[in-house]
C-alpha positions as CSV (number, residue, x, y, z in Angstrom):
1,X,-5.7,51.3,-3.4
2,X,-8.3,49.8,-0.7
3,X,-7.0,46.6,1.3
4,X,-9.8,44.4,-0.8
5,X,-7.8,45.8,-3.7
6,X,-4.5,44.8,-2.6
7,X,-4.9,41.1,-1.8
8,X,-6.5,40.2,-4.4
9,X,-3.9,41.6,-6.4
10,X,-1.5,39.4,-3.8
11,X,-3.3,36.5,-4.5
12,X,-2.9,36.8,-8.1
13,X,0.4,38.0,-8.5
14,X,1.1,35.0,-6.3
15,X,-1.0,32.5,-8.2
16,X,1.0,33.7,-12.0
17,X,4.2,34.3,-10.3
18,X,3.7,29.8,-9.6
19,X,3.3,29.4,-13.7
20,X,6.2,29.4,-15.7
21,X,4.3,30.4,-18.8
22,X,2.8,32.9,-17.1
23,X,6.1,34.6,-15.7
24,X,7.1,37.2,-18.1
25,X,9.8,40.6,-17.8
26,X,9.2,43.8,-18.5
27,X,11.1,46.8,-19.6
28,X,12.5,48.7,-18.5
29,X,13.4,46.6,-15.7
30,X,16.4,46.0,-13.3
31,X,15.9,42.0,-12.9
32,X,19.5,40.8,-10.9
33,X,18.2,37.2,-9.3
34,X,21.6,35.8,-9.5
35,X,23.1,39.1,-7.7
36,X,20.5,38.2,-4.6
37,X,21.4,35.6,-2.5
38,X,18.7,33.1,-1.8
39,X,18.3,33.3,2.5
40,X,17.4,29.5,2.5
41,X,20.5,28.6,0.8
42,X,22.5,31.2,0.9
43,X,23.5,30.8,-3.2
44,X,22.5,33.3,-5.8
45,X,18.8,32.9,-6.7
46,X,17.7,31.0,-10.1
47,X,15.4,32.4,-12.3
48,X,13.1,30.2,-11.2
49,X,13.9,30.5,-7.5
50,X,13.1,34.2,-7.4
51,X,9.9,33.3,-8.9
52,X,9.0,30.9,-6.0
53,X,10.4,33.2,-3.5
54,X,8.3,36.0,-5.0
55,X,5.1,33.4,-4.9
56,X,6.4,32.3,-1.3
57,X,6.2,35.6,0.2
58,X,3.4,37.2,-1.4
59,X,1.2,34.0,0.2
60,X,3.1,33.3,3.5
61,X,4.6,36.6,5.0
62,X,2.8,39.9,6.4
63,X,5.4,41.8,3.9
64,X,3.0,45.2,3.2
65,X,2.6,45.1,-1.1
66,X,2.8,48.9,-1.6
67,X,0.8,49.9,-5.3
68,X,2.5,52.5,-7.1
69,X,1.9,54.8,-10.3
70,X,4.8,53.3,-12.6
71,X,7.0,56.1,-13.9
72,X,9.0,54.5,-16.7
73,X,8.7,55.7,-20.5
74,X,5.6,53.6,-22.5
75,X,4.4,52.5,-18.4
76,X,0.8,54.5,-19.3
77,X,1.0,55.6,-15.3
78,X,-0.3,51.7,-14.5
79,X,-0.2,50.2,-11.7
80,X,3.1,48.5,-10.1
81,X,3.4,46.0,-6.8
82,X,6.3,46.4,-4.6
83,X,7.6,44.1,-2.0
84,X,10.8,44.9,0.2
85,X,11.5,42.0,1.5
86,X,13.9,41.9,4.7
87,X,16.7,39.1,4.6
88,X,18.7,39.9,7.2
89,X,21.6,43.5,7.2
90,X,19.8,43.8,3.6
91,X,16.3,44.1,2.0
92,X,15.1,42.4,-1.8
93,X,12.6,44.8,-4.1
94,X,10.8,43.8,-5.8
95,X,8.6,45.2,-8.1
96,X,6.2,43.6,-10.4
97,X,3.0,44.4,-12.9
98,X,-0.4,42.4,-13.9
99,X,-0.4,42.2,-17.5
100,X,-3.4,39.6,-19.4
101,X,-2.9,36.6,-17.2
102,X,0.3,37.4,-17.3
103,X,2.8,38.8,-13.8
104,X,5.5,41.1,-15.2
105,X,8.7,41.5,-13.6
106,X,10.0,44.2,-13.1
107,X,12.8,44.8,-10.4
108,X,14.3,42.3,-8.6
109,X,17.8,43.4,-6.7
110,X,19.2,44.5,-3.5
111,X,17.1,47.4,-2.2
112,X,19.5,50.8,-2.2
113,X,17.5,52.8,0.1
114,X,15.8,52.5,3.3
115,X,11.6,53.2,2.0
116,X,10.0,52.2,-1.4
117,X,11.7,53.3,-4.2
């Protein structure tokens, strides 16, 4: 995917990721939020907290947004957005989907390994 490509899919996974009707989960999915712990507060993220960090980091950080093929059963080979977002010893995926005006969540968790998953 060209760079043009990629943020404008940043800016609108950013932009639906700030809706609340817009914010919906996918499956299959490993969504943890309240296994994460927020690195502004240091409590477990919210629902609604991971959103805004997701929307935060997407529009105010140089954290790369890597498109993949998505591999799950009934994912058609579309496209997926992944973040690894460093928070001190650890990292946060993240990986989310476009749907029709819609952002799709998808992963949300501790990262297990040291490149994209």
């Amino acid at each position: 995917m060209d760079r043009d490509s990629l943020g404008s899919a940043r800016h609108q996974l950013a932009k639906l990721a700030r809706r609340r009707k817009c914010r919906v989960l996918g499956w299959p999915r490993d969504w943890r939020p309240g296994s994460v712990l927020d690195p502004k507060t240091g409590k477990p993220f919210t629902e609604a907290a991971a959103w805004e960090f997701i929307a935060e980091v997407l529009e105010t950080t140089n954290v790369a947004l890597e498109a993949v093929e998505m591999r799950e059963p009934g994912s058609g080979g579309k496209t997926g957005y992944v973040l690894l977002v460093p928070t001190g010893e650890r990292r946060i995926y993240i990986k989310l989907q476009l749907g029709a005006g819609r952002v799709i969540g998808r992963s949300f968790h501790y990262s297990e390994f040291s490149s994209f998953e």
